[in-house]
SESE-203765 format. One record per residue (C-alpha): residue in three letters; x, y, z. Coordinates in steps of 0.1 Angstrom, whole numbers, always signed. Layout:
BEGIN
R  residuo      X      Y      Z
R      ALA      X      Y      Z
...
// end
This chain:
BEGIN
R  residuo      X      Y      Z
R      UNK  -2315  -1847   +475
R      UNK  -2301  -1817   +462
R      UNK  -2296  -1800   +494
R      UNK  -2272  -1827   +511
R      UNK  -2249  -1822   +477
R      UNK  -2250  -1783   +481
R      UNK  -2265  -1767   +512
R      UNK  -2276  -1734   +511
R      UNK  -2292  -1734   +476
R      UNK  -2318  -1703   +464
R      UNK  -2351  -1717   +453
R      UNK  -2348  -1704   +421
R      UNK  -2315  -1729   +413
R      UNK  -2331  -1759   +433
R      UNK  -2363  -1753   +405
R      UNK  -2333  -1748   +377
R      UNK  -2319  -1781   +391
R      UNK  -2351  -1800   +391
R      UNK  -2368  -1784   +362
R      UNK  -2398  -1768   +380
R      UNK  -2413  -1736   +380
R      UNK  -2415  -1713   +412
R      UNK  -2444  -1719   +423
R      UNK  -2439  -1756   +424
R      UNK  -2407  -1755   +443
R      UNK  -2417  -1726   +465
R      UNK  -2446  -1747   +475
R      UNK  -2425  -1777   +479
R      UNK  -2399  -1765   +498
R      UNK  -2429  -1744   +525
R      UNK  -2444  -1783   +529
R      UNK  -2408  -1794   +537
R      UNK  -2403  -1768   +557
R      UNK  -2435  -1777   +581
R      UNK  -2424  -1814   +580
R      UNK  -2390  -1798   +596
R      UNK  -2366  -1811   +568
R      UNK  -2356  -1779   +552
R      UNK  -2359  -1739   +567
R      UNK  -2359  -1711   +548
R      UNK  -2336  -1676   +548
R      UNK  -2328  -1642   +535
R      UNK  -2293  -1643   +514
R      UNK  -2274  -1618   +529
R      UNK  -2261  -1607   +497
R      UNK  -2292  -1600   +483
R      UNK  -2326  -1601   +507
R      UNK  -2349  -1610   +476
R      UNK  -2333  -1640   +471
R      UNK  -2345  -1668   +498
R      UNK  -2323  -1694   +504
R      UNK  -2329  -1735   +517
R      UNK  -2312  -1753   +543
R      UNK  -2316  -1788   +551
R      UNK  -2319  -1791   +587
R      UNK  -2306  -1823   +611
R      UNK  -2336  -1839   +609
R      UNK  -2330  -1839   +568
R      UNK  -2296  -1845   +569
R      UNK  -2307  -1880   +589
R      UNK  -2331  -1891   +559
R      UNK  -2301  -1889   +536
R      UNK  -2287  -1923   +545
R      UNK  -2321  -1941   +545
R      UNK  -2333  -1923   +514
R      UNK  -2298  -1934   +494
R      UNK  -2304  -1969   +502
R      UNK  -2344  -1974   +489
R      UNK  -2329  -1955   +456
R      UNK  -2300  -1983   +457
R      UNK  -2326  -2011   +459
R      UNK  -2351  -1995   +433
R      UNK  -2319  -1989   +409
R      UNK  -2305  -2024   +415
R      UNK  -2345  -2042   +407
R      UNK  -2346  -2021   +381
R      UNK  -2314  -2026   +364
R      UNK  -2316  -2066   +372
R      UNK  -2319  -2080   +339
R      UNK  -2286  -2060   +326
R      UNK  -2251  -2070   +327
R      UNK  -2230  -2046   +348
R      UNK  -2216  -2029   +321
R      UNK  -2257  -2025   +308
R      UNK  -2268  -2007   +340
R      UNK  -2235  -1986   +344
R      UNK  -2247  -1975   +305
R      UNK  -2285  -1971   +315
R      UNK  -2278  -1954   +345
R      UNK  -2252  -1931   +331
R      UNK  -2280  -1928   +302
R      UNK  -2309  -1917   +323
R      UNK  -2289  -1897   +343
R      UNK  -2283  -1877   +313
R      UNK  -2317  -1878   +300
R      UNK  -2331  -1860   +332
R      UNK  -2303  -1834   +334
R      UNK  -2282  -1847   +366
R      UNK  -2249  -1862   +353
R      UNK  -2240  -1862   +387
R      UNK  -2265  -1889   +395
R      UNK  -2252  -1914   +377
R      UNK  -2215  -1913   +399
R      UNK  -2237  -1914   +434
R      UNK  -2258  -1946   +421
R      UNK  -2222  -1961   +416
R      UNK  -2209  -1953   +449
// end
């Protein structure tokens, strides 16, 4: 999800981002890669630093992907009042360190 915000992101911020070490993402993003969702490159600025690009077939799951996390949010959030779930979301958002969450769940 992070990659159709931000193409183009190193896997050392993606792991920043998500709050996983580098072996975890670099493992991640090489089973990704396989599945054709992601590929891999050299920054041209600096060749240590490898860099991931969500590919056409990654970019088509966005759309699909957004809507299951639409429904999930929405059953989740049933019993609240709007201005409940705009707090809980906003909430949890915060709570696992993407502020920016919270203003795509209200799109």
């Amino acid at each position: 999800m992070q990659l159709w915000h931000e193409d183009g992101r190193s896997q050392k911020e993606l792991g920043g981002l998500l709050g996983l070490d580098h072996s975890t993402v670099a493992k991640s993003v090489q089973r990704l890669e396989r599945s054709g969702l992601v590929k891999r490159s050299r920054s041209p600025l600096d060749g240590r630093v490898v860099l991931v690009h969500v590919t056409e077939a990654g970019l088509a799951l966005e759309a699909p992907v957004l809507a299951v996390w639409s429904e999930l949010e929405a059953l989740a959030t049933t019993p609240f009042s709007p201005s409940e779930r705009e707090q809980f979301l906003a909430l949890t958002a915060k709570l696992m360190g993407q502020e920016d969450r919270a203003s795509v769940s209200n799109r």
